[in-house]
C-alpha positions in Angstrom: 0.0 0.0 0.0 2.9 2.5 0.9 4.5 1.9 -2.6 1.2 2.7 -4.2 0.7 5.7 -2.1 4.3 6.8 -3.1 3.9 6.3 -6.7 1.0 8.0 -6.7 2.3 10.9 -4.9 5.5 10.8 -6.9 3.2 11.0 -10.4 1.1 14.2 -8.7 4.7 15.9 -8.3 5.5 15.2 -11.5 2.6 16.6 -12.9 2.6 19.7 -11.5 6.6 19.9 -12.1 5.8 19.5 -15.5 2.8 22.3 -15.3 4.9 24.6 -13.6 7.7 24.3 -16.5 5.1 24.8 -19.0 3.8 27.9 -17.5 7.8 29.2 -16.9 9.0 28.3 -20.3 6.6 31.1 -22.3 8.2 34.3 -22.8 8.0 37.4 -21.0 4.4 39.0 -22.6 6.2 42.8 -22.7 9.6 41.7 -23.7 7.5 39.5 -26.5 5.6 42.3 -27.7 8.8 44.6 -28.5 10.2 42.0 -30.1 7.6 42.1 -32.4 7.1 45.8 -32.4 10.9 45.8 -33.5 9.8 42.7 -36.1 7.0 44.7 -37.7 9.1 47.7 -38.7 11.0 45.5 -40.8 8.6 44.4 -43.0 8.5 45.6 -46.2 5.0 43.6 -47.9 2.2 41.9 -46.5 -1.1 40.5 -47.4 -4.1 41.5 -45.0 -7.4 40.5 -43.8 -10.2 42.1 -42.0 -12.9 40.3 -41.0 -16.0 41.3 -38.4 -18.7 39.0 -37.1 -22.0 39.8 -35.5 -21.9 43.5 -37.2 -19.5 45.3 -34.4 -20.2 49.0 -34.6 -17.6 50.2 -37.1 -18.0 50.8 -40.9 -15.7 48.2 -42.0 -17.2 44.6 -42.9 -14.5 42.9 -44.6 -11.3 43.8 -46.2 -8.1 42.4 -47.6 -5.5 43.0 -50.0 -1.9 43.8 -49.9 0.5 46.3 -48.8 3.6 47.9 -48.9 6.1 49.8 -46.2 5.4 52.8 -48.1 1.7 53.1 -48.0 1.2 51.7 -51.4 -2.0 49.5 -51.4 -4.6 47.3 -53.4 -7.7 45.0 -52.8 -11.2 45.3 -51.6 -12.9 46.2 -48.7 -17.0 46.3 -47.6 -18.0 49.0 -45.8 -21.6 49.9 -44.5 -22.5 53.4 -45.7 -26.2 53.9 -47.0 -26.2 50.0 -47.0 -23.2 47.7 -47.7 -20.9 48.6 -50.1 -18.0 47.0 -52.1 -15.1 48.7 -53.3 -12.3 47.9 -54.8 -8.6 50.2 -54.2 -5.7 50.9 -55.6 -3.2 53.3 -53.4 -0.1 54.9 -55.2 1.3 57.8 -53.5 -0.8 60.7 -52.8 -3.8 59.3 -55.3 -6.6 56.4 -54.5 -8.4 55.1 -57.5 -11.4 53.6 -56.6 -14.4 51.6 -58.1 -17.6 50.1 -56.7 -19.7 46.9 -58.7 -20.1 48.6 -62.1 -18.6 52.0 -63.4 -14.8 52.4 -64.0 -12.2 53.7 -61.2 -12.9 57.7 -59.7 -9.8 59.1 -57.6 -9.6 61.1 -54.3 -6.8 61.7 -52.4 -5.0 59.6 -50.0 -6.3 62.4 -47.1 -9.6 62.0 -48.1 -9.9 58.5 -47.9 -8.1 58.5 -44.5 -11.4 60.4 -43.4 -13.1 57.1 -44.1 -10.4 54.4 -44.3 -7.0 54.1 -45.2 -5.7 50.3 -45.5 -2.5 51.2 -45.7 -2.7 51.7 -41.9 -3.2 48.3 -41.5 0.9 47.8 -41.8 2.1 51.3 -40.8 0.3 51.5 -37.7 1.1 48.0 -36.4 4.4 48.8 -34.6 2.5 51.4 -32.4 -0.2 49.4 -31.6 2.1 46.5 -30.2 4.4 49.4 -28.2 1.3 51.0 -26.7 0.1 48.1 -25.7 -0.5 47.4 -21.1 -1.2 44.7 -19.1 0.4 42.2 -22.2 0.6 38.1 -20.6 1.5 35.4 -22.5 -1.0 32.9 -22.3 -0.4 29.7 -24.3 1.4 28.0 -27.5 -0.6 27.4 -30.8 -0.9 27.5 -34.2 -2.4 30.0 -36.4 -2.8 28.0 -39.5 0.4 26.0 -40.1 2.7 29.2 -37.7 3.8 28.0 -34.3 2.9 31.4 -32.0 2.2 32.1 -29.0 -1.0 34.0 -27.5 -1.2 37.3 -25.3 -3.8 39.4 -24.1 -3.3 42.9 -23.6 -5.0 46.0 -23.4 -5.2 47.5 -26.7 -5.7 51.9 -26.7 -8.3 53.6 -28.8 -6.3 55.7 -31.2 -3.8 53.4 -31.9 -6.3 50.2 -32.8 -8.1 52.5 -34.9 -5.8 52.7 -37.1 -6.0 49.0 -38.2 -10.2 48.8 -37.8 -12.0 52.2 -38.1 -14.6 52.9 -35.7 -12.5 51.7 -32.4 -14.1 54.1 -29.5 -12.1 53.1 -26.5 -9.6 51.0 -25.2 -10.0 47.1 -25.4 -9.1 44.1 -24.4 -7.6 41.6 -27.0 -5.7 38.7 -27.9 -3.1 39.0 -30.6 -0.6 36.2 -31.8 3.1 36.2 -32.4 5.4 33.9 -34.4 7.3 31.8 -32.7 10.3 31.9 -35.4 9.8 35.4 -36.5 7.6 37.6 -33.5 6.1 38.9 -36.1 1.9 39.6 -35.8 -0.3 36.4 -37.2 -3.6 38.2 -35.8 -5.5 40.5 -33.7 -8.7 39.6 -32.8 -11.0 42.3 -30.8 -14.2 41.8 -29.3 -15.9 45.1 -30.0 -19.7 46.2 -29.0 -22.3 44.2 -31.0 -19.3 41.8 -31.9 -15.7 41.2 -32.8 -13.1 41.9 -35.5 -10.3 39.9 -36.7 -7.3 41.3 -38.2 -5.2 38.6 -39.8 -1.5 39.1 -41.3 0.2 36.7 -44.0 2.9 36.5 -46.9 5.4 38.5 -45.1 7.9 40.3 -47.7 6.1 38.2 -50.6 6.7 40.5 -53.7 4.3 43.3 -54.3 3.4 45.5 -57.6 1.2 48.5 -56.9 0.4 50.2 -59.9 -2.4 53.0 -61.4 -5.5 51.2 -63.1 -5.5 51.2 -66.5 -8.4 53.5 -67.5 
């Protein structure tokens, strides 16, 4: 009976040995979320999606496309104005051409479209967002489709999540994940008052071509 007793005690210790490594052995949440502040103003392309479920009280529906460091941009995005509407982008410099389902491409400028949405955001404003970001843990490892990352929470601030989804009123609480290989952002997903958005990042430094519309 005592040899059971001790073997079963000795497997309970080594359990929670083991749980206690597991817990010990994920990075630091702040130290991993300036890594990958410091990762994300490195990146020169990547391919974007916005996603919202449960119509959250911002314009933006969906969106994706892809971007480069300078602010060049292309893809579509929904957004509910007068009913839902689909557009299709291009951003080159100063200039945003723009068509909805029929009709060719109108311009505005880039300022003018930031009054409404700017994509390009979606990349520049990323390194802020991580640096700003309090109360960051590291809570597990996982995968975010075939990436190894790990999860945090943190408090995310207003003006620097409305960058990437438009409409943000105040502060919230997310979860984001981080590659393991590379800390750069995989996804941000924010619950936000009627429902939640999603902000997913792939094809890191894959090559991009931005260029005018032909007319």
């Amino acid at each position: 009976m005592r040899t059971i007793l001790g073997l079963v005690v000795a497997g309970l210790l080594l359990v929670t040995a083991c749980d206690a490594k597991s817990e010990t052995s994920l990075p630091d949440g702040p130290a991993l979320m300036k890594r990958s502040a410091e990762a994300m103003r490195a990146v020169k392309t990547v391919a974007f999606t916005i996603e919202t479920k449960d119509k959250p009280a911002v314009p933006v529906r969906h969106a994706e496309g892809s971007l480069t460091k300078e602010g060049d941009a292309k893809g579509t995005v929904q957004i509910e104005m007068l009913g839902l509407q689909e557009i299709d982008f291009v951003l080159v410099g100063d200039t945003v051409y723009f068509k909805g389902p029929t009709g060719g491409y109108q311009t505005m400028t880039r300022q003018q479209l930031a009054a409404i949405y700017d994509p390009s955001a979606v990349l520049t404003g990323v390194p802020g967002l991580l640096s700003a970001a309090q109360d960051v843990r590291t809570q597990a490892e996982e995968k975010v489709g075939d990436a190894a990352a790990y999860r945090l929470t943190a408090t995310l601030p207003q003006d620097a999540l409305a960058a990437l989804v438009p409409g943000v009123q105040q502060k919230v609480a997310g979860t984001l994940w981080i590659d393991k290989a590379t800390s750069r952002l995989l996804k941000i997903d924010v619950p936000l008052g009627g429902g939640s958005a999603a902000v997913t990042l792939a094809d890191y430094d894959a090559p991009v071509t931005v260029t005018p519309p032909t007319p």
